[in-house]
N, C-alpha and C positions, 0 to 999 in steps of 0.2 A: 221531187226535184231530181233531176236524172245529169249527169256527165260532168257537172259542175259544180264547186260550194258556193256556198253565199260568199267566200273570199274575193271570188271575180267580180260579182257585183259592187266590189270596192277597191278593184282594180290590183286583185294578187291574182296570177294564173299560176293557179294548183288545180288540177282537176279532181274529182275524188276517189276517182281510178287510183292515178297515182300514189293519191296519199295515202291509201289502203292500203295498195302496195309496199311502198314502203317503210310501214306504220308493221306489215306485214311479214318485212326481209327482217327489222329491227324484234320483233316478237319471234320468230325462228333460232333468230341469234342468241336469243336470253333464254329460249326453251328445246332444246335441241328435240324432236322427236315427239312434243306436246305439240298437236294441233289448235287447241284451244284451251290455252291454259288455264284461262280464268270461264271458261261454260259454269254456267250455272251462278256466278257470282255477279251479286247486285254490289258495285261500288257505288257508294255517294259522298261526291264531294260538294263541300259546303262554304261559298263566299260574299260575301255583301252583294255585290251587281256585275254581272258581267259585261263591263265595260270595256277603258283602254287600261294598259297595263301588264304590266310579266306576268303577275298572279292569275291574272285573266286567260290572258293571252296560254299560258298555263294547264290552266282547268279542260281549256278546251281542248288542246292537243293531247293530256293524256285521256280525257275522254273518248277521244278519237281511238288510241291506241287502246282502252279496255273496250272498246266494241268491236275495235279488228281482231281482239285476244277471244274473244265467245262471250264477255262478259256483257251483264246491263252498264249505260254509265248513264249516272243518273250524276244531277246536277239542284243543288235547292240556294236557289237566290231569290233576289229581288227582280230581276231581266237583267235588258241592255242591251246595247247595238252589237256582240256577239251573240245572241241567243239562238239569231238562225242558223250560223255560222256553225255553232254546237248542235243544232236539229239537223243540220245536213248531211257531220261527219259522225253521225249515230248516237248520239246522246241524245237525255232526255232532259228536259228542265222543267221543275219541280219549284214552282210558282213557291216562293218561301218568305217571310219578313227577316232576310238574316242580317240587314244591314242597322238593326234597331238595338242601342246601346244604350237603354233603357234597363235597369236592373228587372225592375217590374216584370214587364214588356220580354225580356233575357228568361226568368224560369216561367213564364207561360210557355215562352219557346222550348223550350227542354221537353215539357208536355208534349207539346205540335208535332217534334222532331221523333220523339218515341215515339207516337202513335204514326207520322210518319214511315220510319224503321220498320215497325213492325207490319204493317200494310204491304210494301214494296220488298219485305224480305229483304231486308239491306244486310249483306255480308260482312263490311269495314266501313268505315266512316273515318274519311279524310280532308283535314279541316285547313283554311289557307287565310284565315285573316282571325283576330283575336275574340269580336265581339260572338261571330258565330263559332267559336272555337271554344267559347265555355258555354256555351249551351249544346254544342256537340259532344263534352266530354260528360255531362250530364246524363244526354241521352246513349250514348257509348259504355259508360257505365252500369246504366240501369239493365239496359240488353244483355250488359257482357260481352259488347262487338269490340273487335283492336280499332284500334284509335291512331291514325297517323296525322301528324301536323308537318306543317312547310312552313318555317320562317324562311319568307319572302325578305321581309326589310330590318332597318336598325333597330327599330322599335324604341325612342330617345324617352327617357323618363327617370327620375331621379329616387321621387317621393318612394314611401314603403307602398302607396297606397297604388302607385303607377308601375311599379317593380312586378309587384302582385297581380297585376290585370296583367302584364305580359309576361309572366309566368307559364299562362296558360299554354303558347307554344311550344312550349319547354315541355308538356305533358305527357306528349304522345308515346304509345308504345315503340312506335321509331318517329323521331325529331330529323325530319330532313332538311339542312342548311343548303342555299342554294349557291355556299363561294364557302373555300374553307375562313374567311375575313369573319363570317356568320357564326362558324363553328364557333370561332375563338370566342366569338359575343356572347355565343348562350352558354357555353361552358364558365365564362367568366361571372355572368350575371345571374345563373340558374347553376349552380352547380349543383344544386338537391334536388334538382326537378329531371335533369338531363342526362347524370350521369356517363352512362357508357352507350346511350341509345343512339348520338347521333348518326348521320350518314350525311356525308357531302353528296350531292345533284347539282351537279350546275347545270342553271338554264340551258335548254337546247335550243337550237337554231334551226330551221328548215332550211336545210343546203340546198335541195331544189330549187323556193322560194327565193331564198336572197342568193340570188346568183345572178352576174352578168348576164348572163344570155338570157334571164328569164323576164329580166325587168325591159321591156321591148322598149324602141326607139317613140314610137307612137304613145308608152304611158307617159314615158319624160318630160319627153313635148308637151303634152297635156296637161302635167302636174306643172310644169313651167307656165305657159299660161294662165292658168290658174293662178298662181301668183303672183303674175305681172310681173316676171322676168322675163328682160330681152334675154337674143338670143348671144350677144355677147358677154354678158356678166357670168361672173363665179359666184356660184351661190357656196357660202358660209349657214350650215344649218345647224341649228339646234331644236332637235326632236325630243322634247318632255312636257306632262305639265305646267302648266302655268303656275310654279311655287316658288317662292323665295330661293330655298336650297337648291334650286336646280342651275342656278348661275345663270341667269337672264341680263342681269344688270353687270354682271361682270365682262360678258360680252360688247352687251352696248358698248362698255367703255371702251374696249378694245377696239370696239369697231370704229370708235374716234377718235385711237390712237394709230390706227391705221390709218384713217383716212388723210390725216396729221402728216403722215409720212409720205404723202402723195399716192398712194395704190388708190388705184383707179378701176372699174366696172367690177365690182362686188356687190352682192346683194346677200344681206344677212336675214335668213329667215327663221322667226318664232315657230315651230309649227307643234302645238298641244292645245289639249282643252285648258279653260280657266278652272273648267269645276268650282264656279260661282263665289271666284275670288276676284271681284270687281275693282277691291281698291286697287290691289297689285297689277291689275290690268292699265289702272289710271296710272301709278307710279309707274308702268315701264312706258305706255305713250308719253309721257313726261318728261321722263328720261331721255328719249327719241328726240324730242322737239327740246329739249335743253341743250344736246350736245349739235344739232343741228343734223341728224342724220336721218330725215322724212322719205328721202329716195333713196337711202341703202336699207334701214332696216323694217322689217315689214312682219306683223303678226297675222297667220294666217289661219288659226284653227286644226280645229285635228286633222290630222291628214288618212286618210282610209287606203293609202297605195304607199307604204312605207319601202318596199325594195325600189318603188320607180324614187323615192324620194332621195332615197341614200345614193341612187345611179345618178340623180341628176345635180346632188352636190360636191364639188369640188374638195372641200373639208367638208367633214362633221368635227362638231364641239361637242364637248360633255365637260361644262366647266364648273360641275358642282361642288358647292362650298361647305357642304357635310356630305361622309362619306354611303358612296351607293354600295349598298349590300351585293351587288353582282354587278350592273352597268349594260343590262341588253342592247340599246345602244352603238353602244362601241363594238360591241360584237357582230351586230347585224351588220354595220356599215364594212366593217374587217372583209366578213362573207361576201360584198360586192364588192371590193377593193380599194373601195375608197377609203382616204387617208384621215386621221384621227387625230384631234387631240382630246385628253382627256386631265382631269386631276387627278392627281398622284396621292387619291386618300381611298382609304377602303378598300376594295375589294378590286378597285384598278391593276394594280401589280399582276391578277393570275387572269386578266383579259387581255391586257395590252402589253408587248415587251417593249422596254425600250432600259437605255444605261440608267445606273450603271450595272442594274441585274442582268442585260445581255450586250456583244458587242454589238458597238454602234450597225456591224453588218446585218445583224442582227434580228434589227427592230423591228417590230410592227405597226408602230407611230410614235405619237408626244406626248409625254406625261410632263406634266407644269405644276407648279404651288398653288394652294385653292386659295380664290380671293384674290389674284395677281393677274391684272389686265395687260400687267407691262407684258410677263413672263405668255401671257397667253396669245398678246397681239406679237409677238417676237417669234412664236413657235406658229401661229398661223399664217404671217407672210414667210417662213420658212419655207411653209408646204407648198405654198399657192406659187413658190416661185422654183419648184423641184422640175427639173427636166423630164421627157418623157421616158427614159430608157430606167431613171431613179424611180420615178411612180409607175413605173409598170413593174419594178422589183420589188418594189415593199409591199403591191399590190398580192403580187402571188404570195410574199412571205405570210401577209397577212392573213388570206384565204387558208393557205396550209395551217395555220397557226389554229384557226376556227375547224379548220377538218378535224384536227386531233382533238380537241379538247373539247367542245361546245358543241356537238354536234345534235340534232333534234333524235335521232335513233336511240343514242347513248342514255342522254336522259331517259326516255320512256323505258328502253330494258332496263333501268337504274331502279326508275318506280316498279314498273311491276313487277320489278325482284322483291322488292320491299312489299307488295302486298300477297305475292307466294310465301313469302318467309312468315309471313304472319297468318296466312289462312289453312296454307298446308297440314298443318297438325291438326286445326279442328275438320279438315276432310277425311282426316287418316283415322 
């Protein structure tokens, strides 16, 4: 496959020039005078399925960046609708059971994984979800490979016996939290396991990708029809899973407490996978045809063209009702300027500014109470009813705000600091 990723095929233009490229400026930057810093180094990272999501989303992009660095990046999942995506921008995937939480089933894996390791010459092993992350530290061990982990999310669990399985992230020889909100968790909750190892990464963003100019007038339009939106409505989006905690139902309500107020040509759209949670699917069409809102709100499936999606909504929401360990999200829509609101729990504070941590000149959008339809139908006719000269200022604050902190480059020289620091002495 030549000029292209699989990303176009689902309607991101990034060509793979580019992304080399600057997969390429961001690897210069982290190694001044190393052409290829990682030659000769077989990474493998290890995750249940390479599907939707940050951890995914994740895996991919630094894979991309150890094959621009000289390195192998190897990959051992189960598949999933990124796996070409990852064949394109030079990783390999390494057909794996890791998504089997299974104790049994878990140390045959550690076997698999060893014998694995040692086949493919694996230099580190770097693990991004919990089930394959004790059987990576199994197989990490027996090798004597360094071990890195990612706590990706909260990981909620009370028991000794549920403390203990997410412990395992806590393991690694460096512990990378992806929001300092993560830090605070694992040091709170693992303080024997984590000690002094962690390192904040926050998610990075593809500034090329999610940028105005990039998401063209013709994907808009397209992703618009597709969801059966005219072409006078403002679309109200909320891009997540289909899960309870993601504020689904919090929206609906809002969206009929808006509509209550008379605002008129909105179209509020669902757009994630269920991931085979049917009932919740029934309860939000329920909900839909309970408060009477069949022609505003609209569940549409996962969407594969997320910059056209974020361009072509007027708001994004993120009105979730336990706190997101980062909130990519909000981020990405930031990067094309579109205006936000989000909940004011977790790890929202170091994405989004708004008062009273900065002045209202400030801002970068709407943080609101989670669970509050009032608070969140009051901050989303705020937005929708912002003048043009306001939303094109909060737009670039927003963009700047993503330039410095979140940036896709940032991250990657972040991680592959963290896998020189750790391979450098057994090269030396």
């Amino acid at each position: 496959m030549h000029g292209r990723t699989a990303d176009d095929r689902t309607g991101h233009c990034r060509s793979r020039s580019a992304g080399v490229f600057a997969m390429s400026e961001a690897i210069r930057s982290a190694f001044p005078g190393e052409a290829a810093p990682l030659a000769g180094q077989n990474i493998l990272q290890i995750i249940p399925a390479l599907n939707a999501g940050g951890a995914e989303r994740t895996t991919v992009d630094i894979a991309e960046a150890i094959a621009a660095a000289g390195g192998r990046a190897l990959v051992a999942t189960e598949g999933g609708r990124l796996v070409g995506e990852l064949q394109a921008k030079g990783g390999v995937w390494l057909p794996f059971p890791a998504d089997s939480k299974n104790p049994a089933a878990m140390a045959l894996n550690v076997l698999k994984l060893t014998s694995l390791c040692r086949r493919e010459g694996v230099s580190l092993i770097h693990a991004r979800s919990r089930a394959p992350a004790w059987v990576a530290l199994g197989a990490a061990r027996r090798l004597k490979l360094p071990f890195v982990t990612t706590y990706h999310g909260s990981y909620s669990g009370l028991s000794g016996v549920k403390v203990l399985y997410n412990s395992v992230m806590a393991r690694g020889d460096v512990v990378i939290a992806n929001s300092h909100y993560t830090a605070d968790l694992i040091r709170n909750r693992h303080p024997d396991q984590a000690k002094d190892r962690i390192r904040v990464i926050h998610r990075g963003t593809d500034l090329s990708t999610f940028s105005p100019g990039a998401a063209t007038a013709g994907r808009v339009e397209a992703l618009r029809r597709s969801w059966g939106v005219a072409s006078h409505e403002r679309i109200i989006l909320l891009a997540a899973r289909l899960t309870a905690w993601k504020g689904q139902r919090v929206l609906i309500e809002a969206a009929a407490l808006l509509r209550d107020r008379g605002l008129k040509d909105i179209a509020v759209v669902l757009a994630g996978d269920a991931q085979g949670r049917t009932s919740y699917e029934r309860e939000l069409d329920s909900l839909v045809a309970a408060r009477g809102l069949g022609g505003i709100v609209r569940r549409v499936g996962h969407c594969n063209d997320m910059p056209a999606a974020f361009r072509a909504a007027s708001v994004v929401a993120v009105p979730s009702v336990e706190p997101e360990a980062f909130g990519r999200s909000a981020v990405e829509a930031q990067a094309l300027g579109t205006p936000v609101v989000v909940t004011d729990i977790g790890a929202v504070p170091e994405t989004v500014l708004a008062p009273p941590e900065v002045e209202p000149s400030r801002r970068t959008g709407w943080r609101v109470p989670p669970n509050d339809a009032v608070a969140l139908a009051d901050a989303l006719g705020e937005l929708l009813s912002l003048g043009a000269s306001a939303r094109d200022a909060l737009a670039l604050r927003a963009r700047a705000h993503v330039e410095s902190h979140f940036s896709l480059e940032t991250m990657v020289a972040d991680t592959l600091d963290v896998y020189d620091g750790l391979l450098r002495p057994r090269r030396a």
